[in-house]
KEBA-148246 format. One record per residue (C-alpha): x, y, z. Coordinates in steps of 0.2 Angstrom, whole numbers, padded with zeros to 4 digits, always signed. Layout:
KEBA-148246
XYZ
...
***
This chain:
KEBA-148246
-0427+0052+0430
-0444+0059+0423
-0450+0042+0431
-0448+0048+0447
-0461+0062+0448
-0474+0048+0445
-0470+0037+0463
-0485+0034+0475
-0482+0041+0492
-0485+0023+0503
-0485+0019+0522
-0489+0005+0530
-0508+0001+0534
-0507-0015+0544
-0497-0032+0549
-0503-0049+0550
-0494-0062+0560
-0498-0081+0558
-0495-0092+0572
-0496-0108+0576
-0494-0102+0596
-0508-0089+0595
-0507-0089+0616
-0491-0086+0618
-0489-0074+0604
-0505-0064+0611
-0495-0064+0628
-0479-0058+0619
-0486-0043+0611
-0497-0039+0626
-0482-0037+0637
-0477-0024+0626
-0492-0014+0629
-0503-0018+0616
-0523-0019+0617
-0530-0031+0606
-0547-0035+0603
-0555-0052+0594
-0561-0050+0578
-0569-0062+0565
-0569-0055+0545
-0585-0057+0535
-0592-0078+0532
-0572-0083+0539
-0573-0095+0554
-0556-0090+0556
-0556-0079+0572
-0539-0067+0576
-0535-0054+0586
-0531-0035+0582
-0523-0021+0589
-0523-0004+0582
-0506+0007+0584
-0508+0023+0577
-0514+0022+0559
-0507+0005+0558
-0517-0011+0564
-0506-0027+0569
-0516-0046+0568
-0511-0062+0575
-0520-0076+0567
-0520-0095+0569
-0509-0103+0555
-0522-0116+0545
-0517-0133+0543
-0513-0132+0527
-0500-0120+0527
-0489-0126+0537
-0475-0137+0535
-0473-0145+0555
-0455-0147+0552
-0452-0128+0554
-0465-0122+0564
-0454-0115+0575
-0445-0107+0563
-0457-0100+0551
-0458-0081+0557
-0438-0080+0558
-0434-0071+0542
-0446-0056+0548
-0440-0042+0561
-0452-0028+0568
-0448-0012+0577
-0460-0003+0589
-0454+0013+0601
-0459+0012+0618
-0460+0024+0631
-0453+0012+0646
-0439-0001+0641
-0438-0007+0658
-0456-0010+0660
-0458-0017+0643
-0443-0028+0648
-0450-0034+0664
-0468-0038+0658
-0456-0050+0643
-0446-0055+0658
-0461-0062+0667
-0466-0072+0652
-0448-0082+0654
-0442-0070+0637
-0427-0065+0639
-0418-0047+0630
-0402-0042+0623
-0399-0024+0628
-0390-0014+0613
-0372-0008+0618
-0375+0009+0606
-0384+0021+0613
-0390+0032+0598
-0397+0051+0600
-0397+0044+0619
-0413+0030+0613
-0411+0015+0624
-0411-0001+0613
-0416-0020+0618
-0421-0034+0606
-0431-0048+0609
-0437-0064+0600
-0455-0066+0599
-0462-0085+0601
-0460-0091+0583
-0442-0083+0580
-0446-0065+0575
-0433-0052+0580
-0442-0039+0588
-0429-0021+0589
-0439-0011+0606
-0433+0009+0605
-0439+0019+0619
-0443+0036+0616
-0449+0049+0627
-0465+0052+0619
-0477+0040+0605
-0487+0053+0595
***
């Protein structure tokens, strides 16, 4: 139990997304409001595109050749699941809409937060919350 008193406070500092759809993915998360700018690391010629949400910085990045396995490219960002809180669900839903992505509105309402989820173009489960304000 002495243990505990010796545990690092820890949050998140930033997500990377690889994608072998870098377009649409960019689209994706655009529709939901985010800004993103390209960026280019150090003697990389790998080029990606970042967004800064609050003290957390989300990147999409191509997926290199040899990473990935062709026979799941579709599949390969299934097992992850985000959550981001919007302000407007029905705008956030229409701009999806727009792109041909289709939600699944959440039947339970919780401390009255509206809830939809949404796939993102290489299977990610992405959980949308609107709130009334994003500090």
């Amino acid at each position: 139990m002495d243990e505990m008193k010796y545990i690092n406070t820890i949050s998140l500092s930033f997500i990377v997304i690889r994608t072998m759809n870098v377009e649409s993915t960019l689209s994706f998360y655009s529709a939901l409001g985010m800004k993103f700018i390209e960026e280019q690391h150090g003697s990389s010629n790998l080029a990606h595109h970042a967004c800064n949400l609050g003290n957390i910085v989300l990147e999409i990045y191509p997926y290199q050749a040899t990473l990935v396995n062709p026979e799941n490219k579709q599949k390969m960002g299934a097992e992850s699941m985000f959550g981001f809180n919007v302000t407007s669900l029905e705008k956030t839903l229409c701009n999806l809409e727009k792109l041909g992505i289709k939600s699944k509105i959440s039947s339970k309402v919780k401390n009255s937060e509206r809830r939809a989820s949404v796939t993102d173009p290489d299977g990610r489960v992405i959980l949308l919350t609107e709130i009334s304000s994003i500090d």
